[in-house]
C-alpha positions in Angstrom: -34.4 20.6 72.9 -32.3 18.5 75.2 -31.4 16.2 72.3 -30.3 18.9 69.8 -28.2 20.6 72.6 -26.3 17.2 73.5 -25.6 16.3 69.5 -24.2 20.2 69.3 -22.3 20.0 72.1 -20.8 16.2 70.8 -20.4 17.8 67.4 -18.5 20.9 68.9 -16.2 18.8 71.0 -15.5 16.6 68.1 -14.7 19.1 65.8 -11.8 20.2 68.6 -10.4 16.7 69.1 -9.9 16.6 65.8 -8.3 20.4 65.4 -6.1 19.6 68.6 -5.0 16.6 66.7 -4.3 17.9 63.7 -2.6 20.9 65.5 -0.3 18.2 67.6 0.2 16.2 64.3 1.7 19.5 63.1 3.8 20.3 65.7 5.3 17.1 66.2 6.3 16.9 62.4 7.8 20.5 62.9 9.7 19.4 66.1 10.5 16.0 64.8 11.3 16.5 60.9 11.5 13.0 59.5 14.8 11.2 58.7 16.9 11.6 55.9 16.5 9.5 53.4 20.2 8.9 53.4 20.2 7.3 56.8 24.1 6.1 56.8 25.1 10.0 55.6 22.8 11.2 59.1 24.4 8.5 61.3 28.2 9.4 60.1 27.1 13.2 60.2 26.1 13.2 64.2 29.2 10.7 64.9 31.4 13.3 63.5 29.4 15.9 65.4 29.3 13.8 68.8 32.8 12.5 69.2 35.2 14.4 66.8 37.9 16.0 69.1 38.2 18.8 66.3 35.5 21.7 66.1 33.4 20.3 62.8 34.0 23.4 60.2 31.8 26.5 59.8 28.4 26.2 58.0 28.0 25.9 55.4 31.3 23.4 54.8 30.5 20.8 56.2 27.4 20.5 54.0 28.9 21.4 50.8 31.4 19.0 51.9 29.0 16.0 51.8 27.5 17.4 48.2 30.9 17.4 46.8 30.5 13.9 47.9 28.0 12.5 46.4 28.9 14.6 42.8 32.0 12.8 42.9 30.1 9.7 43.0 28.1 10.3 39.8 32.2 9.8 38.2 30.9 12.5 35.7 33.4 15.4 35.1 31.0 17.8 34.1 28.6 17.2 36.9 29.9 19.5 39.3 29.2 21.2 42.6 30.0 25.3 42.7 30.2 27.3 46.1 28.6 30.6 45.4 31.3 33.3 44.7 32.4 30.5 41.9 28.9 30.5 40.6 28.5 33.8 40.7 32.1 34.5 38.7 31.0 32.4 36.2 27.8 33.5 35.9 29.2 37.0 35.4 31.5 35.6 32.7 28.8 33.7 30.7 26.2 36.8 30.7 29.3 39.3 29.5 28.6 41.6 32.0 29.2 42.6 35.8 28.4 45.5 38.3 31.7 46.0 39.8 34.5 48.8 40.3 36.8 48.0 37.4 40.2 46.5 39.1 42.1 43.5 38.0 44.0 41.9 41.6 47.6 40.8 41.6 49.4 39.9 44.9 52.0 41.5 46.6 55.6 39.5 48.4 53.6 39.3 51.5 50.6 37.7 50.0 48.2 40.1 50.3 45.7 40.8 47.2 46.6 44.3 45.9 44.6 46.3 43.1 45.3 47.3 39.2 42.3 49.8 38.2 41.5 50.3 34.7 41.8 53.5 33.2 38.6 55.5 34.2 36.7 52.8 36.1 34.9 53.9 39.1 37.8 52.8 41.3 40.4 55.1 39.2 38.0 57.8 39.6 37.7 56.9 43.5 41.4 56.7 43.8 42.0 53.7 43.5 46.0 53.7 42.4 48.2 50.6 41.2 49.2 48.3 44.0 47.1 49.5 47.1 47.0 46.5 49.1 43.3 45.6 49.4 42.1 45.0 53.4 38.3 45.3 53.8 35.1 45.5 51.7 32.3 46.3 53.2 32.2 44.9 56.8 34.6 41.8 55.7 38.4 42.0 56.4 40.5 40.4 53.4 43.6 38.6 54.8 46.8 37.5 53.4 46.2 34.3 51.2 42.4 35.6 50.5 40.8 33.4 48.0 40.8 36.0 44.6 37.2 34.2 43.8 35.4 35.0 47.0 37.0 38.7 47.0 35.9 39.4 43.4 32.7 38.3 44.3 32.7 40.5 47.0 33.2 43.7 45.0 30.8 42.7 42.5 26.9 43.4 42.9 24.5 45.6 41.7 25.3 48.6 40.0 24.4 52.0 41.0 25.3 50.4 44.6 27.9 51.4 46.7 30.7 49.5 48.6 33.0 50.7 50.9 36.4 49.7 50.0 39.6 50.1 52.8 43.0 49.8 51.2 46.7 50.3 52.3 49.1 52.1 50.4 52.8 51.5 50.1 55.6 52.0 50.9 54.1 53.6 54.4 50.8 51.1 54.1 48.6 54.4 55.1 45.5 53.1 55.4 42.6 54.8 53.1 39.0 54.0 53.3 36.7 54.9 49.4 32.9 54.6 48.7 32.9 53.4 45.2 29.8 53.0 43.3 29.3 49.8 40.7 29.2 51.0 37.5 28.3 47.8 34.5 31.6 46.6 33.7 31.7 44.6 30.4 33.4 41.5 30.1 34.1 41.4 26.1 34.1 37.7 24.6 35.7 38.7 21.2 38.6 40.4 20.4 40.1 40.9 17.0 42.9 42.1 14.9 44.5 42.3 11.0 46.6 39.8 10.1 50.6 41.1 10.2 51.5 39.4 7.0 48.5 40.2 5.2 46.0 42.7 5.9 43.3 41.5 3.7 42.5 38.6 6.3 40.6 40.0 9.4 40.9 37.4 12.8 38.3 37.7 15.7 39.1 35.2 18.8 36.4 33.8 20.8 37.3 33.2 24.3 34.1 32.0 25.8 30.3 31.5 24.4 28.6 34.3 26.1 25.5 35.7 26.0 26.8 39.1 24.5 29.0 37.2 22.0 26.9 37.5 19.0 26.8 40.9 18.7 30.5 41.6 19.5 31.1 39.0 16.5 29.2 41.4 14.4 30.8 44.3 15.7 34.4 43.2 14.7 33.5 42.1 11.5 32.3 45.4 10.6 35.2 47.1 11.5 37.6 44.5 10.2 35.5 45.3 7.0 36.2 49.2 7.5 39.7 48.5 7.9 39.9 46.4 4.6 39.5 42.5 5.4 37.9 40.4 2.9 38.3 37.3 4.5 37.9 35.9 7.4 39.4 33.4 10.5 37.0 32.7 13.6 39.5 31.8 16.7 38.4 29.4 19.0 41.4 27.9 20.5 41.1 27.4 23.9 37.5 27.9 23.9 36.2 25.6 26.1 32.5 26.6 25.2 30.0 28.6 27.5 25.6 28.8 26.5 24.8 26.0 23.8 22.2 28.2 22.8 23.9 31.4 22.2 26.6 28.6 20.1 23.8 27.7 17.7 23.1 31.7 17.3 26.3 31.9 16.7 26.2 29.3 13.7 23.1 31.1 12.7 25.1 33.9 11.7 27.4 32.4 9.1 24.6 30.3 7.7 21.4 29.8 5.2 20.4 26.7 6.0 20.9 23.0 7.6 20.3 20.9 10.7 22.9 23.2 13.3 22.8 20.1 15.7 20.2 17.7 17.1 19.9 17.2 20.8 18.0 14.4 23.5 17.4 14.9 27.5 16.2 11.7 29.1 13.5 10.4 28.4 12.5 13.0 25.9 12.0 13.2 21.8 14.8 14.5 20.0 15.2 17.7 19.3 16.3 19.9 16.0 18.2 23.2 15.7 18.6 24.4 12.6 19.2 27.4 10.2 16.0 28.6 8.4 17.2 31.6 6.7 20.4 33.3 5.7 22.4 34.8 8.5 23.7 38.3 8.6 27.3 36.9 7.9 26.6 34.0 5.7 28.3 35.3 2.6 31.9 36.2 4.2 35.2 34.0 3.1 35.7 32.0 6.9 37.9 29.5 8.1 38.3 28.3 11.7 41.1 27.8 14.1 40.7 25.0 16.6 42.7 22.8 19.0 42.6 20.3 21.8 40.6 22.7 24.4 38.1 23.7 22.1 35.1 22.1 23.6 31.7 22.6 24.3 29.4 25.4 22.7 32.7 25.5 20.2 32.5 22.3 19.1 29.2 23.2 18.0 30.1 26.7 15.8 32.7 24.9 14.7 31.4 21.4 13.6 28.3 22.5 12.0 30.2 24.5 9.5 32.6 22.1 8.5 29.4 19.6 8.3 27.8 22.2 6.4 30.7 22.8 4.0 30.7 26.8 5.2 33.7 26.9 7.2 37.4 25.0 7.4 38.7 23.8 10.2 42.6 24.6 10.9 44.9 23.1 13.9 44.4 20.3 16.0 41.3 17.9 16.6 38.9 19.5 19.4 38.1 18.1 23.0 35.4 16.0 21.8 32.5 16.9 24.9 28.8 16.1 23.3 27.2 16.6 26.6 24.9 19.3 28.0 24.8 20.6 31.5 21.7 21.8 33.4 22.7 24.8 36.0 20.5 24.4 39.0 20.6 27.7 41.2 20.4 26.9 45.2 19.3 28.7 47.4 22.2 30.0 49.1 23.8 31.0 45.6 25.7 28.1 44.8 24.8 25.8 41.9 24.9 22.0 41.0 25.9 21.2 37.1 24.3 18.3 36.2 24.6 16.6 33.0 21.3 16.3 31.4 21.6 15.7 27.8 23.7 14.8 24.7 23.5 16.8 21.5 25.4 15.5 17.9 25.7 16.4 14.2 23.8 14.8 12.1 25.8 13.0 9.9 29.2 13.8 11.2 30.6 11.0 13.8 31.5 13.1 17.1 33.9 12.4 18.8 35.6 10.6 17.0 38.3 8.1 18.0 38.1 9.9 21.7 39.0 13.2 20.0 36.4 15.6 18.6 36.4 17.4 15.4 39.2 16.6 12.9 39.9 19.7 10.8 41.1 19.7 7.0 44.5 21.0 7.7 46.2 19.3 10.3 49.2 21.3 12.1 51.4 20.4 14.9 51.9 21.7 18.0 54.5 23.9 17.2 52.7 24.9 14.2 49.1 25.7 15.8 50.2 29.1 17.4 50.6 31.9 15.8 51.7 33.1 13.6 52.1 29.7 11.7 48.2 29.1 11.6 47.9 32.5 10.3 50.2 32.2 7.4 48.1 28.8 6.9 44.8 30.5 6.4 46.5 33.4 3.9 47.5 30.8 1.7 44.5 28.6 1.9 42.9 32.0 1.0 45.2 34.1 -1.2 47.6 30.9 -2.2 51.6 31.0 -1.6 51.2 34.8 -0.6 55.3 34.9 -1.8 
C-alpha cells in the first residue's frame, strides 16, 4: 500500500509542476508580449516616446501614423489607409443609403460648420432652420475648423436612434438643444433628365457605382420612357467607379451575351464574368459619355459595351485603372484598401497608351460638356437634327 501511495502522491505533484508551469508560461507571455516583428518601427516608437520634448499625439494617431507609413511604402495609389469617419462616409456612399437627419453643412465667416436641412427631413421637422451654427452632437463639442468628415460621421448611425443635436442661432447665437431621430436617408447614384434640344433622347448620369444603382438605372429609364425618350445616353463623366460587382450588374442590364470582363487575384485561376441571358434593357438605342475621370467600375460598364458592339463611347479617353481593391474592415472602424487583383477585356487592349478607353467620337475639352456632347449623341442618333 505504501508503494501505490508514494507513486500517487509523485503523480499528483507532477501533474502540479507541470500546471504551475504552464500557468507561469502563460503569464509571462501575457506580461511579456513578444517583440514586433518590425523591431526598427518598436525601437523608433519608444525613442520618440522616451526623449521627445513634445507630448506624442493622442491614440490612436500615432498608430495610424506609422500605417500611413508603411501604405506609402507599397508606392501603390490605390492601396490606401482610411481613418474611420472616412470609411464610414464612403461606405455610406457605396451602399446608397445612410441613417442620418437630413442636413447638407456649409460654413459660416467665423468658420464654424452651420446646417442646410432638406425639406421634410427629420431635422426640418425638429427645427432644424438654414444656417444654425452646429456646436455639439451628442456628448462631443464641434469647434470652429471641425473636420466636415468626422462631424458627418457623427450624425450618422442607426436609424430609429436618437442624437441630441445643440445648435446656435444667428444673428443673437441663442443656443437651442433638439433630439432628432435617424430616419434612412437615401443617397441616389442616378439622376436623369430630357435632352433640351431634343426630347426624344432621355440622359441618366452616374455619379458613383453603388449598390442601389441598378435599380435607380431602371427606374429612370422607365420614366424617361413615360415622358417620350426613345433613345438613350448613359453619363459617366466623372465617375470614378465604386463596387466592380454591382458594375458588371450594371452591364448585365443592357446585354444578351459575352465575356463582361475576366479577372485574376494572386495566385489564383482566372476568373470569367459574363452575360448569359438578355438584360432587362438590352434592346434600348444607348450611347455613352466618358472622360478622363471615368475610372474604375466605369471603365468596366463602359468598355464592355463598346467591346460588345452595344454601346458608343462619346468624349475623351477614360482613366485607364484595371486594378481591384480589397476593403479590409479594422477593428476600430477604419479600413486598409489593398490592391489585390487586376481585371481586363478580353480582346480589347486596356489601357491603352497610359489612357483607358478610347471612344468612337472624340471631342475636346471644350466640347465634352454639355451641351456640346449632347447635340453629339442627337445627331449620331437622329442625324443633323437641323
Amino acid at each position: 500500500m505504501k508503494k501505490k501511495e508514494l507513486l500517487i502522491t509523485f503523480l499528483i505533484s507532477l501533474i502540479s509542476l507541470l500546471l504551475a508551469f504552464t500557468a507561469g508560461y502563460f503569464l509571462h507571455g501575457l506580461l511579456h508580449p513578444p517583440e514586433l516583428e518590425l523591431p526598427i518601427l518598436s525601437e523608433a516608437r519608444l525613442v520618440l516616446l522616451e526623449h521627445s520634448y513634445t507630448n506624442p499625439p493622442p491614440d490612436p494617431k500615432l498608430e495610424y501614423g506609422m500605417i500611413r507609413g508603411m501604405v506609402h511604402e507599397f508606392n501603390d495609389p490605390y492601396t490606401m489607409f482610411l481613418e474611420p469617419p472616412q470609411h464610414e462616409l464612403e461606405t455610406d456612399r457605396l451602399e446608397g443609403h445612410f441613417g442620418g437627419i437630413g442636413v447638407t453643412f456649409g460654413r459660416d465667416h467665423q468658420g464654424y460648420i452651420v446646417l442646410y436641412p432638406y425639406a421634410d427631413s427629420p431635422a426640418m421637422k425638429a427645427g432644424i432652420q438654414e444656417g444654425d451654427r452646429l456646436v455639439r452632437v451628442d456628448d462631443t463639442d464641434i469647434y470652429q475648423n471641425a473636420s466636415t468628415d468626422t462631424t458627418e460621421a457623427l450624425l450618422r448611425g442607426p436609424t430609429k436612434q436618437k442624437v441630441k443635436v445643440q445648435i446656435q442661432r444667428p444673428p443673437e447665437y441663442t443656443t437651442f438643444e433638439f433630439s432628432i431621430r435617424r430616419e434612412e436617408i437615401p443617397i441616389p447614384s442616378v439622376t436623369w433628365h430630357l435632352a433640351d434640344q431634343d426630347h426624344r433622347l432621355g440622359i441618366f448620369e452616374i455619379n458613383i457605382i453603388a449598390a442601389s444603382t441598378p435599380d435607380e438605372i431602371l427606374h429612370a429609364v422607365e420614366d424617361l420612357q413615360t415622358r417620350g425618350a426613345s433613345h438613350f445616353v448613359m453619363d459617366l463623366r466623372g465617375n470614378g467607379g465604386g463596387y466592380l460587382k454591382v458594375g458588371i450588374d450594371i452591364a448585365k442590364l443592357f446585354l444578351s451575351e459575352g465575356i463582361i470582363i475576366e479577372q485574376q487575384y494572386k495566385g489564383k485561376d482566372i476568373e470569367k464574368f459574363h452575360a448569359s441571358k438578355r438584360g432587362k434593357l438590352a434592346e434600348i438605342p444607348l450611347a455613352i459619355f466618358v472622360d478622363q475621370n471615368t475610372a474604375s467600375a466605369a471603365e468596366i460598364v463602359a468598355g464592355s459595351l463598346q467591346n460588345l458592339d452595344r454601346a458608343i463611347l462619346i468624349g475623351s479617353p477614360t482613366f485607364g485603372k484595371d486594378s481591384i481593391q480589397l476593403v479590409i474592415d479594422l477593428k476600430d472602424g477604419s479600413s486598409i484598401h489593398v490592391t489585390a487583383a487586376k481585371w481586363w477585356i478580353p480582346g480589347l487592349e486596356f489601357p491603352q497608351a497610359d489612357k483607358g478607353l478610347i471612344p468612337e467620337i472624340l471631342l475636346s475639352s471644350d466640347e465634352e460638356v454639355s451641351p456640346q456632347a449632347t447635340t453629339t449623341a442627337i445627331e449620331y442618333f437622329f442625324g443633323d437634327s437641323d
